[in-house]
C-alpha positions in Angstrom: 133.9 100.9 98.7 131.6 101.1 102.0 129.0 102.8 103.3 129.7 106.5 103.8 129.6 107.7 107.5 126.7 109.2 109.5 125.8 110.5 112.9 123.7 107.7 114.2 120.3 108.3 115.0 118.7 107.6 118.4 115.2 106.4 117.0 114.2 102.1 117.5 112.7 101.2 113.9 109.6 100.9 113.8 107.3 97.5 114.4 104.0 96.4 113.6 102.7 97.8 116.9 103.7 101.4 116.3 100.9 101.7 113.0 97.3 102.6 113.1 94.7 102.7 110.4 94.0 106.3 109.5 92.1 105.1 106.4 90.4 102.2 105.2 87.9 100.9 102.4 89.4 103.3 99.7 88.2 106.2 101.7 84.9 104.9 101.4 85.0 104.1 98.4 86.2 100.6 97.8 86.8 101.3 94.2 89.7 103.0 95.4 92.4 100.2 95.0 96.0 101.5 94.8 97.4 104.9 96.7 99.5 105.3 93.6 101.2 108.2 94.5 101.6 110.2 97.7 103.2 113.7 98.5 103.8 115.5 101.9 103.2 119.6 100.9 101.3 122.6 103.1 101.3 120.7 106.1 98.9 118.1 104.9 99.2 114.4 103.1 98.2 113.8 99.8 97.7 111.0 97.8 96.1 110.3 94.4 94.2 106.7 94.1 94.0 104.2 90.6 90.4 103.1 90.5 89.2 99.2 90.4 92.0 97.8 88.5 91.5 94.3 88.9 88.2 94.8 87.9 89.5 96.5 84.6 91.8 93.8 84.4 89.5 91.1 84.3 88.0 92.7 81.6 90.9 92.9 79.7 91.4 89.2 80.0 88.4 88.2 79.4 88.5 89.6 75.7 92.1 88.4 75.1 93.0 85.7 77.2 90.5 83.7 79.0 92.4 80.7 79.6 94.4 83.7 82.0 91.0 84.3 84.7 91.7 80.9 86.7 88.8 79.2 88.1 87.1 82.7 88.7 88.0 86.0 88.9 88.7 87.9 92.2 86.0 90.2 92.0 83.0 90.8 89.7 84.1 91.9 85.5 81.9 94.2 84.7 79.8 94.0 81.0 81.5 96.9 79.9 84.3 99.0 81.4 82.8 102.1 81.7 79.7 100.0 84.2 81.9 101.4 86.7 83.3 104.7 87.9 87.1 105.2 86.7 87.1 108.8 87.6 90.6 109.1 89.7 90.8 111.1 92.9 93.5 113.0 95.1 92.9 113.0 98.7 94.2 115.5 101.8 94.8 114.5 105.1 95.0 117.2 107.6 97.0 114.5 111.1 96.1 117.6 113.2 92.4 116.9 112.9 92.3 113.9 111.2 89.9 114.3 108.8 90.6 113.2 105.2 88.8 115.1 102.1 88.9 114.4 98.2 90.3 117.8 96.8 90.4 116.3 93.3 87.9 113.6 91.0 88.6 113.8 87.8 86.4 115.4 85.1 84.5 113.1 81.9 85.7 114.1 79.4 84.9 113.7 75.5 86.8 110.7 73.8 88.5 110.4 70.5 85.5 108.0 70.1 83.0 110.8 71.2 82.6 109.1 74.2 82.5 110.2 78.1 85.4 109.0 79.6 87.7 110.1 82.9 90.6 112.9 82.3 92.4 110.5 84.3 91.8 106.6 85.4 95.2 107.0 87.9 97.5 109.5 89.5 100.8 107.4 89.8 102.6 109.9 90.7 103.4 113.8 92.5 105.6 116.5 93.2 106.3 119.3 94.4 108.2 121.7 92.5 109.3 125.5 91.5 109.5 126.1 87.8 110.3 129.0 85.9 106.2 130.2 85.6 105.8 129.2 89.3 106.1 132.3 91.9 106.2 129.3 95.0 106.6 125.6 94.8 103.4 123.7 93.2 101.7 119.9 93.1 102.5 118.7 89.8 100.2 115.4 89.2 100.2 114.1 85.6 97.1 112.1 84.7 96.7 108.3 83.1 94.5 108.2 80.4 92.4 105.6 79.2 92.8 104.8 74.9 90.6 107.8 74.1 92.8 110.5 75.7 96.1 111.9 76.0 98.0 112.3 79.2 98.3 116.1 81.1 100.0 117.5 83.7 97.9 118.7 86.5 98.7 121.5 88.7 97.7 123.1 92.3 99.1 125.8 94.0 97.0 126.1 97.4 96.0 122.0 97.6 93.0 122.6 96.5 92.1 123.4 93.1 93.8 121.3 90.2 94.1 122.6 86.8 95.5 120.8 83.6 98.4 123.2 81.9 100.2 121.3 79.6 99.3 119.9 76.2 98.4 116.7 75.3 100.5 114.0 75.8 103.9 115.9 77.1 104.6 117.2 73.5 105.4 114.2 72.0 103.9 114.2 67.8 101.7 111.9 68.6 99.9 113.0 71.6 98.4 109.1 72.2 102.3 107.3 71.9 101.6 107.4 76.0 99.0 107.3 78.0 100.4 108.2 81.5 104.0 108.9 83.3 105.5 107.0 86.0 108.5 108.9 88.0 108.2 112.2 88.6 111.5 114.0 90.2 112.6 117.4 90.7 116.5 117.7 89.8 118.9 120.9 89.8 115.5 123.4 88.7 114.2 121.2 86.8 111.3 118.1 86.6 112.2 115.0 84.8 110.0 112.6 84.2 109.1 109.4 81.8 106.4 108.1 79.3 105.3 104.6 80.9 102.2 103.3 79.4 101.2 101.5 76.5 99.2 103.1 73.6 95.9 102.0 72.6 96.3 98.6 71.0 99.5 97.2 72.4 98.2 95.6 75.6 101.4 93.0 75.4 103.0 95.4 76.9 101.2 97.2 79.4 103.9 99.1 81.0 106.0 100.3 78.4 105.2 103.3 76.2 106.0 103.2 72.0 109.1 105.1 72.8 111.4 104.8 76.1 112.6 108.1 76.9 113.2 110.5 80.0 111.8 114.0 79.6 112.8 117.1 81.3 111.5 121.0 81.5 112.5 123.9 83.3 108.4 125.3 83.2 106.0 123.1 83.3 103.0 125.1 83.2 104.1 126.3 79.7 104.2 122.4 78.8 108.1 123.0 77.2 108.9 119.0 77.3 112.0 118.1 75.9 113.7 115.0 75.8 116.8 114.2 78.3 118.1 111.4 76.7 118.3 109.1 73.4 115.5 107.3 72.8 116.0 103.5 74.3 119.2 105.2 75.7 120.4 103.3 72.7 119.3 100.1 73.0 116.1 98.8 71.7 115.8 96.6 74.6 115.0 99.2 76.8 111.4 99.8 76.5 110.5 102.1 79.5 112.6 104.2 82.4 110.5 102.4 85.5 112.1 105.1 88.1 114.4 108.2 88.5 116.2 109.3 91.3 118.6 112.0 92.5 121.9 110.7 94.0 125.1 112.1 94.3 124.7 115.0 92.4 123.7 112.5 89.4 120.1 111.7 88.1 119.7 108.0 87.7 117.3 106.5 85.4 116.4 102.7 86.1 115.0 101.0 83.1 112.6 98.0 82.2 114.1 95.7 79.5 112.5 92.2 78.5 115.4 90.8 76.3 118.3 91.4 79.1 117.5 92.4 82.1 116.9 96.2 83.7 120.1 98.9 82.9 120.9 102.0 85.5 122.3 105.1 83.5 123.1 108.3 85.1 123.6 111.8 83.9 124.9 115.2 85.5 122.1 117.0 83.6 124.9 120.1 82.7 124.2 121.6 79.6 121.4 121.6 76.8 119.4 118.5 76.6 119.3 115.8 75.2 121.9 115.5 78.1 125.0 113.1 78.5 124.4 109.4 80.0 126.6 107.0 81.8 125.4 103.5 82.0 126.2 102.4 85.4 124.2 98.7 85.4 123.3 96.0 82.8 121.7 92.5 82.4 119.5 93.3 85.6 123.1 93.3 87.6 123.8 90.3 86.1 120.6 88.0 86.6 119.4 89.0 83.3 115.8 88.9 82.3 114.1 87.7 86.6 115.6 91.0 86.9 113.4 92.7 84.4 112.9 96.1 86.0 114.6 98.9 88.3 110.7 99.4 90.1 111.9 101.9 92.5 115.5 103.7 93.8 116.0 105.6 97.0 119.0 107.3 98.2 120.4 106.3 102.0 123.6 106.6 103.9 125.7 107.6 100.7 124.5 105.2 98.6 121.5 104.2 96.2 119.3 101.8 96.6 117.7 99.7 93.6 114.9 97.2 94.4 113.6 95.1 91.4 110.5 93.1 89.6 108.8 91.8 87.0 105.6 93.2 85.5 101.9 91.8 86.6 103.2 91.2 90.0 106.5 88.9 89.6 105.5 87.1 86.3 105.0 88.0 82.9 103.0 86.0 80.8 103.2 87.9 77.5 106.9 87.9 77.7 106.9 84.3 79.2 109.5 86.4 82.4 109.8 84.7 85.8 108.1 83.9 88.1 111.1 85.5 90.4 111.0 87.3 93.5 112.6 90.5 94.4 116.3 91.6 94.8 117.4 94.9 96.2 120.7 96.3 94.8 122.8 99.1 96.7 125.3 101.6 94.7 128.0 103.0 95.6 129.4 106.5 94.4 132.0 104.9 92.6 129.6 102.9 90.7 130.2 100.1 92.4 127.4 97.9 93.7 126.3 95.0 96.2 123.9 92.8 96.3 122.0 93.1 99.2 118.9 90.6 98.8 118.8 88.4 96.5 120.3 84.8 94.4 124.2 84.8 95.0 125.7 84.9 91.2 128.9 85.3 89.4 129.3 88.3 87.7 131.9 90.8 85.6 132.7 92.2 89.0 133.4 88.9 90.6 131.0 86.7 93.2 128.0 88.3 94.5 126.0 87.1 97.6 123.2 88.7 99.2 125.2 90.9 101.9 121.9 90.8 104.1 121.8 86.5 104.1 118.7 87.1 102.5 117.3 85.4 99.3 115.3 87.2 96.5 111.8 88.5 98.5 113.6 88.7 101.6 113.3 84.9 101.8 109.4 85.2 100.6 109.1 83.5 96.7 105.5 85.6 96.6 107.5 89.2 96.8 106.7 90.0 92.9 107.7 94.0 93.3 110.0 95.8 95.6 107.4 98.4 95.3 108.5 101.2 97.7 111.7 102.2 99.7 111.6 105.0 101.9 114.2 106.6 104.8 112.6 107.4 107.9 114.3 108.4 111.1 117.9 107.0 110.0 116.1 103.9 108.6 115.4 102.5 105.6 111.9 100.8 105.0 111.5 98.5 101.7 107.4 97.3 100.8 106.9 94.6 98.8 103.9 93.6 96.4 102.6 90.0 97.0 100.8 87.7 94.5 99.9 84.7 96.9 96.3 86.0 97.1 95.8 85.1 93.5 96.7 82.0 94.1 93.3 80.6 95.9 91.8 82.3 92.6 93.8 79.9 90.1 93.7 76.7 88.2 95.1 73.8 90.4 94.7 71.6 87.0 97.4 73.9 85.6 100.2 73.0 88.5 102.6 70.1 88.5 100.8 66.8 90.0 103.0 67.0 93.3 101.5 70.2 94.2 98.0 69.4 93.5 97.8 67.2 96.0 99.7 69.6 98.6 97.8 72.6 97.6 93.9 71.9 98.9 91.8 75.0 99.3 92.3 74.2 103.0 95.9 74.3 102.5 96.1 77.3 99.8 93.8 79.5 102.7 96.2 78.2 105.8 99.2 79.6 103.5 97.3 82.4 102.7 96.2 83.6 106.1 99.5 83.0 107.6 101.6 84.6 104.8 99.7 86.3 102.6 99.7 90.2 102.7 102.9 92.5 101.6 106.2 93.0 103.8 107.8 96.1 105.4 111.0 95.4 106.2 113.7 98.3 107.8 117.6 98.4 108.2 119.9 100.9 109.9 122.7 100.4 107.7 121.6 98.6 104.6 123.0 95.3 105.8 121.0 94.0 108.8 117.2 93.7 108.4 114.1 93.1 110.5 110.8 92.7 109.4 107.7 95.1 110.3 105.1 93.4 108.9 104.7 90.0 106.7 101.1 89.8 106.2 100.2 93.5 105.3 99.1 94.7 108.4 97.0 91.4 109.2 95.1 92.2 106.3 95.8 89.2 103.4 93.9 91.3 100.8 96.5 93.9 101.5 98.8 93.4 98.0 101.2 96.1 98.2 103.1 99.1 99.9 102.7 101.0 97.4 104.0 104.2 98.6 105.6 105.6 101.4 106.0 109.1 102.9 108.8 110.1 105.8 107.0 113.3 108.1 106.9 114.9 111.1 104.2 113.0 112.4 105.7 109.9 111.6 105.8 107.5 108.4 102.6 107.0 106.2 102.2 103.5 104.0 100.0 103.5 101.5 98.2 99.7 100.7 97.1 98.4 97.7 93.7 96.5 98.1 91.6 95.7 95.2 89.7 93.2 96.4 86.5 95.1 96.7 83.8 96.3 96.9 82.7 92.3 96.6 85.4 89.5 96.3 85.1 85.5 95.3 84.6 83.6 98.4 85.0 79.4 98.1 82.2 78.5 100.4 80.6 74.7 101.0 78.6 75.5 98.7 80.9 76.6 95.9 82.5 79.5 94.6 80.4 83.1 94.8 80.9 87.1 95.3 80.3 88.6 98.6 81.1 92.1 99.9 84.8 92.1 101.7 85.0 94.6 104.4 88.8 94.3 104.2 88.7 95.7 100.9 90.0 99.2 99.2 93.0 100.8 100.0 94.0 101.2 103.5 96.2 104.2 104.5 98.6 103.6 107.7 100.8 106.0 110.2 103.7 104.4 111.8 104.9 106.6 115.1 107.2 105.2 117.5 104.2 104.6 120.5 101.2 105.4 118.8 100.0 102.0 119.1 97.4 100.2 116.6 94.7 98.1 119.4 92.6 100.4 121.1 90.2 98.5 123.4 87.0 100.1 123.5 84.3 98.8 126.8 81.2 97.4 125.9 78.6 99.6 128.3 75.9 97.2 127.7 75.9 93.4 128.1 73.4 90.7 127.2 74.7 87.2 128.9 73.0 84.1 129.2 73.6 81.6 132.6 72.0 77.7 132.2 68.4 78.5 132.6 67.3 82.0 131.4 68.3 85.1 129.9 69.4 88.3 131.5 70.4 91.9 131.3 73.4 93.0 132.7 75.0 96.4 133.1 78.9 97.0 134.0 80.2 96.6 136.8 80.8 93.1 136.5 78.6 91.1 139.2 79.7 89.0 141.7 77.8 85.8 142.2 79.1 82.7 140.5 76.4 82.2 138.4 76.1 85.6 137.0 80.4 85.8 136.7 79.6 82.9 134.5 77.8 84.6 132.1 80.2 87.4 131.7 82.3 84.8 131.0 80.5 83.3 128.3 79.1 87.0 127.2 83.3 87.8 126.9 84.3 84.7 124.9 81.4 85.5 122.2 83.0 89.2 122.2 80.3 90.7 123.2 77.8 88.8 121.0 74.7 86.9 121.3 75.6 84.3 119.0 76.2 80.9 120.9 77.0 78.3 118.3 80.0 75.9 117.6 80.7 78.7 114.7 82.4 77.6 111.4 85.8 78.1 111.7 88.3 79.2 108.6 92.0 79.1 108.4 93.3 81.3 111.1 90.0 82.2 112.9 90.4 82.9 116.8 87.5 85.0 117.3 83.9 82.5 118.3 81.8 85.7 117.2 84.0 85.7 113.4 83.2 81.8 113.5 79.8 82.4 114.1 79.1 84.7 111.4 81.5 82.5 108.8 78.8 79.5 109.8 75.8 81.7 109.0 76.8 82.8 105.5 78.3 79.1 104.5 74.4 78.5 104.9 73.5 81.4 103.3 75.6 80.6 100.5 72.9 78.0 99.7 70.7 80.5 98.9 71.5 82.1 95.9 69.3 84.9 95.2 68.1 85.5 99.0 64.7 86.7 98.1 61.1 86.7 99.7 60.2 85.6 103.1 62.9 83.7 105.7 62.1 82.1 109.0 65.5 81.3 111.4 64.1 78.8 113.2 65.2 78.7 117.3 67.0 82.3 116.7 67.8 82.5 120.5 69.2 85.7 121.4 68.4 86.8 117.7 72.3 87.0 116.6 71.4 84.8 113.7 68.5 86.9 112.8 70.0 90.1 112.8 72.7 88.2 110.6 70.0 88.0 108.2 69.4 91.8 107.9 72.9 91.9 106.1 70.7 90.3 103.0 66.8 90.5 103.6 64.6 93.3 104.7 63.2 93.5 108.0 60.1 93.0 106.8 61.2 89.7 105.2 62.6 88.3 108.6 60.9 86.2 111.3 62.8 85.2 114.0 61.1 82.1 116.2 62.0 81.2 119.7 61.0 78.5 122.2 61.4 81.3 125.3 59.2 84.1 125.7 62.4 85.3 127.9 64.3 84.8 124.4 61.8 87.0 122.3 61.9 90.0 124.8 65.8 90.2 124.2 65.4 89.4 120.5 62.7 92.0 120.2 64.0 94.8 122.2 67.8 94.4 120.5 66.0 94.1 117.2 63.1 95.9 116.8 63.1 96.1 113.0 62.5 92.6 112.4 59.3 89.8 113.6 60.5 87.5 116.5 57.7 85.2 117.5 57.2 82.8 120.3 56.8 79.4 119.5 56.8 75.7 121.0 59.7 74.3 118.8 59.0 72.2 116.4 55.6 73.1 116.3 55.4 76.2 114.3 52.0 77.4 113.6 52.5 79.1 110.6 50.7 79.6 107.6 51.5 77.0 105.2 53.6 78.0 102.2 54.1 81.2 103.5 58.0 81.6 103.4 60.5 81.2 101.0 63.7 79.9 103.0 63.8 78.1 106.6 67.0 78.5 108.5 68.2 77.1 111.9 71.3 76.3 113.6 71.8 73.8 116.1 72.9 75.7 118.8 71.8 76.6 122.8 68.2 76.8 122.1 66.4 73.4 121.8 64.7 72.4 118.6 63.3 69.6 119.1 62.7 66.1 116.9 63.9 66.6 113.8 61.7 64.7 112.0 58.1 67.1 113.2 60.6 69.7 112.4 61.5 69.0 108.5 57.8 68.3 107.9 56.6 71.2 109.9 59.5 73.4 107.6 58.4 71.4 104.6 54.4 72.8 105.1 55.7 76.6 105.6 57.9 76.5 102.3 56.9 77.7 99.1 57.6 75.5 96.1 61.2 76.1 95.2 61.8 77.1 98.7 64.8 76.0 100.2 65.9 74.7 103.7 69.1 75.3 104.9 70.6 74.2 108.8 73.2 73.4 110.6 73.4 69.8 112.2 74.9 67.7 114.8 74.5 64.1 114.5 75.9 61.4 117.7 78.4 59.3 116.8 75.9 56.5 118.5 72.5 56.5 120.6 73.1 58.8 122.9 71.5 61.0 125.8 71.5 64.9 124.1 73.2 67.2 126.3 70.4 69.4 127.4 72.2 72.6 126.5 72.4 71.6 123.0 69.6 71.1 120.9 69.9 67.7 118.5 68.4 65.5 116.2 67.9 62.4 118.6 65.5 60.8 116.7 67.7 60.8 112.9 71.3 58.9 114.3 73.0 58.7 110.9 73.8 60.9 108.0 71.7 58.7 105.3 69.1 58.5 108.0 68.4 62.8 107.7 68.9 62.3 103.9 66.4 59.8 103.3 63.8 61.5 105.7 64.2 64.9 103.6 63.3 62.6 100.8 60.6 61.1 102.0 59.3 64.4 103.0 59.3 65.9 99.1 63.1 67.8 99.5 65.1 67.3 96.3 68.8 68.7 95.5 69.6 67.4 99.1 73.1 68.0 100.2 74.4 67.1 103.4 78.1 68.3 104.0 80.5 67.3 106.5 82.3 70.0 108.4 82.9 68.4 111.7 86.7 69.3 111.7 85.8 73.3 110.3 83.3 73.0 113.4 83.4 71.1 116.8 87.0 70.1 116.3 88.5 74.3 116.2 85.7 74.9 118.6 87.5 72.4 120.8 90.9 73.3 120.6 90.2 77.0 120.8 88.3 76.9 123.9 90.3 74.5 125.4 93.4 77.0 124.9 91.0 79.9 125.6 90.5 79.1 129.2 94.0 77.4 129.8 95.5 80.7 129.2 92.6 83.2 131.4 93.1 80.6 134.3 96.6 80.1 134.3 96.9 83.9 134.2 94.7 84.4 136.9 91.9 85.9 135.1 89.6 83.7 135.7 89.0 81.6 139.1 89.3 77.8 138.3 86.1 77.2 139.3 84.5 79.2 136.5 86.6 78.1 134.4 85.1 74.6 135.0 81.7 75.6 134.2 82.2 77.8 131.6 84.3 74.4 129.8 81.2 72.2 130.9 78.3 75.2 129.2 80.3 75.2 126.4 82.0 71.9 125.6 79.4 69.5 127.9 79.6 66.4 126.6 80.3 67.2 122.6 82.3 63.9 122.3 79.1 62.7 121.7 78.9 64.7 118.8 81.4 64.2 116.6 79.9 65.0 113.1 78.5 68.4 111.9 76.7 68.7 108.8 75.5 71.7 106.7 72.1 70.7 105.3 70.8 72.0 101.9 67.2 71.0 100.1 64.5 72.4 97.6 60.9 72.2 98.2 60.2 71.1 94.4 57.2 70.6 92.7 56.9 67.6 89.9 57.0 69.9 87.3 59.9 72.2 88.3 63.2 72.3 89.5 65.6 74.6 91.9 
């Protein structure tokens, strides 16, 4: 027993650093969720997509188990199902120009029920193949079809046009016992593959078909499917083959089985089918049901590799399975195995431990699936699915009382943001291994490497991201769906030196120095004053923004903090409709914030500088900027719908001319919503900061928005989300330019005295919410 010998490659594995993005936002498309099957052919990549499955999900849940959708789902359920386009697509990547195009949507087609409904709702799987009908190898895709349909194989011989040539449902009497096949693997002239959906009305079991069997035909476009094996291979237990893989001059067939554990059987494929099987595993290599399916094999090195899971991402709840992580099992030739990740067990063969040192999830309890495995250069690459995204989205009534009290939303998003994401992993030999990525490229929303494709031009990964196109956010103000730009599926090339951060100079530059605004063009200038503003231009990135910011769990960017602080306001406004003033806009980076929801012709910018409104109006032209003296507004009364400010560079004024004067502007039902800094005692302002000197104490600003006719007032603390990261991120900002020589020590003191000045006086933050309400009505 041992790993069979091999000339050792030269090639490092590859790291985090060696990928780019090549795709990103479901090739435009956020309904594109999953890259569910990928195929290298004619010089180009494909891969076919599964469309807003969470969505579909949700839906699902909603009808049959609603005590399942947590405190809110990750992204909107639709009414109906059909509310959203299912229609499944097969996209072609040309790396020597780099463009991507969608070769393939599938049709609508007319239901059982007489309705319009997609040929296919998921490609899950390709390959290329030569069959008896075939005069070159072909892309064989077989559809998923939704309850109305019956699965087909589709077929293209130049990449570009794809035709359906089989019958309905691959033979089988009934053509609706499946809805879709899994595996898909060319073996000794022939394609096998396996029914691995559920028929319409058996949603317990999602992933496994009426009938466990492997298939097998020597001409697929005549459709001559016949089966490979005994149904079940024999035992009822068995209810689908999860993956098939050629090893050894054997075809393995990994199953899914809720009562034992997963089996591994093998055949030769000699003869006439139904063909002869040898079972090679059983009880899920002897940890029984937490091993409840073979999710993927992958020869390497002389041996096969098996990684595990349990369905709906590591837990089964209509089976009552898991939660478990991962394991990854390696056979041998012999038939023989190790276990090379996972819990250390006793077992027929004698003690197993994890050969590796590594627990089940290669040490991660959130590793539901090992969803991929993939040789590349002499190394082998494993991708994991990850659930700990869902967790934010779940009931924290439902956990044991210990963890309640550990797992705050803080908490759950620090976890999240550091750990949340899938893993890559790669070994040399099987034994050793080294992690490429634990957070899914940065990207937390990124579930799952799905698939993963060894070329020329290096090694694609396919992510899973269906957190789109809008996704539940837990804001100050509660729980509601914005538009995620790190949503859809993201597709990403790993070369040895390609490199993933490219820099890009900004050719243009608005800075600000203590007294006025300027212009200022690269190259950098050389007075103090002016280096001082390209300092404080380069630690906005760029921006105009030049607030404390709002600062989540693992935020290191002032201009991201910036923008979090201006939609936690926002999220106070539910409906963001008619007129909204932002109130001292300064440079206008709030007010161009605002665009994202109003219409320019629904957005007034006001500014105490005339300097301030040239910027604002020649870097935003669509929208109103108007010159005012702060807090005196001039405006018509009741002439806007929502006031906005945010205590930031530009001064505002006394607070208390200001709420009346925003009060008098406001339409009834209007809302005010601000940012606030309150002393901790009487205090001189520092004059770069504007501040409510003449309202010292929280109750103080609450009881004058009452006095002033506001109702549904909320003031809500967020000193520590606030000034106190603000602190400790500038503070390590500038320790680390000066100490590096970056910046002269004498900037670096002023820049800390523009930005941080004397904000010990300011120790509490507050975002501010109130209704303009008549007598008679409410918000």
């Amino acid at each position: 027993m041992g790993i069979i010998p091999e000339q050792e490659h030269n090639h490092r594995g590859l790291s985090a650093h060696d990928f780019r993005k090549i795709s990103e936002n479901g090739f435009g498309d956020p309904y594109n969720a999953y890259p569910h099957s990928m195929l290298w052919m004619h010089d180009h990549l494909y891969v076919g997509t599964t469309r807003a499955p969470l969505a579909y999900r949700g839906r699902q849940r909603a009808e049959d188990h609603p005590d399942w959708l947590g405190v809110i789902w990750p992204v909107k359920i639709p009414e109906g199902i059909w509310d959203i386009d299912l229609r499944a697509e097969i996209w072609r990547y040309a790396p020597q120009t780099r463009i991507w195009n969608r070769v393939f949507s599938a049709p609508l087609v007319e239901g059982s029920r007489g309705d319009q409904v997609p040929l296919s709702v998921a490609f899950r799987s390709m390959a290329s193949f030569q069959g008896r009908s075939d005069s070159a190898p072909a892309i064989y895709v077989p559809t998923m079809a939704t309850y109305q349909t019956a699965a087909v194989m589709l077929r293209s011989t130049d990449g570009i046009n794809f035709e359906p040539i089989s019958k309905d449902g691959f033979g089988f009497p009934d053509p609706y016992e499946s809805r879709g096949v899994r595996a898909l693997v060319p073996f000794k002239n022939r394609l096998f593959t396996a029914p691995a959906i559920a028929p319409k009305g058996q949603r317990k079991s999602y992933n496994f078909p009426a009938t466990m069997i492997v298939l097998v035909t020597d001409d697929p476009v005549h459709g001559k499917w016949r089966p490979a094996c005994e149904p079940h291979f024999g035992d009822p237990g068995n209810m689908t083959a999860f993956q098939i893989a050629a090893f050894n001059g054997y075809l393995y067939a990994g199953t899914g089985n809720v009562q034992k554990g997963f089996q591994i059987w093998k055949t030769d494929a000699e003869g006439h089918p139904p063909y002869q099987w040898q079972k090679v595993i059983d009880h899920g290599a002897h940890r029984g049901k937490l091993n409840q399916g073979a999710i993927t094999m992958k020869a390497f090195k002389g041996c096969l590799y098996v990684g595990t899971g349990i369905q709906e991402g590591g837990y089964d709840r209509y089976h009552n399975i898991g939660p478990a992580a991962v394991e990854l099992i390696r056979i041998y030739p012999d038939d023989s195995w190790d276990l090379i990740v996972g819990d250390p067990r006793i077992t027929p063969q004698g003690l197993k431990v994890p050969v590796s040192g590594l627990g089940p999830g290669f040490g991660k309890p959130s590793a539901g699936y090992l969803w991929s495995l993939c040789e590349h250069d002499g190394w082998l690459y494993a991708g994991t699915f990850d659930w700990l995204m869902s967790v934010k989205y779940g009931r924290l009534d439902k956990w044991p009382k210990y963890l309640r009290g550990m797992l705050t939303q803080q908490r759950m998003d620090q976890i999240i943001s550091r750990f949340g994401g899938f893993d890559i992993w790669r070994s040399r030999d099987g034994n050793n291994w080294s992690p490429v990525t634990e957070n899914g490229f940065g990207n937390p929303y990124n579930i799952g490497a799905r698939t993963m494709v060894s070329t020329k031009h290096g090694l694609f990964v396919g992510a899973v991201n269906p957190f789109a196109p809008e996704v539940a956010i837990h804001r100050q103000a509660g729980w509601q769906y914005e538009v995620n730009p790190k949503g859809g599926l993201e597709i990403w090339l790993g070369d040895a030196g390609c490199g993933q951060f490219d820099t890009e100079p900004i050719p243009e530059r608005i800075y600000i120095n203590d007294t006025n605004f300027r212009r200022v063009y690269n190259p950098l200038p050389e007075t103090d004053t002016e280096v001082l503003a390209n300092t404080i231009e380069r630690f906005y990135k760029g921006s105009r923004f030049r607030h404390f910011g709002f600062w989540t769990v693992g935020d290191t960017n002032p201009l991201t903090a910036c923008e979090n602080l201006m939609d936690e306001l926002l999220a106070f406004v539910p409906e963001k409709k008619g007129r909204i003033a932002d109130i001292g806009c300064g440079m206008g980076a709030s007010t161009e914030h605002l665009l994202k929801h109003y219409p320019p012709s629904a957005v007034t910018g006001i500014t105490s500088t005339k300097e301030n409104r040239t910027i604002c109006r020649s870097a935003i032209p669509m929208a109103t900027f108007l010159y005012r003296k702060i807090p005196k507004l001039k405006l018509r009364p009741e002439s806007y719908d929502c006031v906005i400010w945010v205590s930031g560079l530009e001064r505002l004024g006394a607070r208390k001319e200001l709420i009346r004067e925003s009060f008098r502007i406001l339409r009834p039902g209007g809302r005010l919503v601000c940012f606030e800094l309150l002393p901790v005692r009487d205090t001189i302002p520092w004059r770069f900061f504007s501040s409510a000197t003449d309202i010292q104490t929280p109750e103080e600003y609450g009881d004058l928005l009452r006095t002033t006719g506001f109702e549904d007032i909320q003031l809500i603390d967020v000193t520590a989300d606030s000034i106190g990261r603000f602190r400790k991120y500038t503070a390590r900002y500038f320790a680390i330019r000066q100490l590096s020589g970056e910046i002269p020590e004498k900037i670096v003191q002023e820049a800390k005295a523009l930005l941080l000045g004397k904000t010990g006086a300011w120790s509490q933050c507050f975002l501010v919410a109130a209704c303009k309400v008549p007598a008679d009505s409410s918000c």
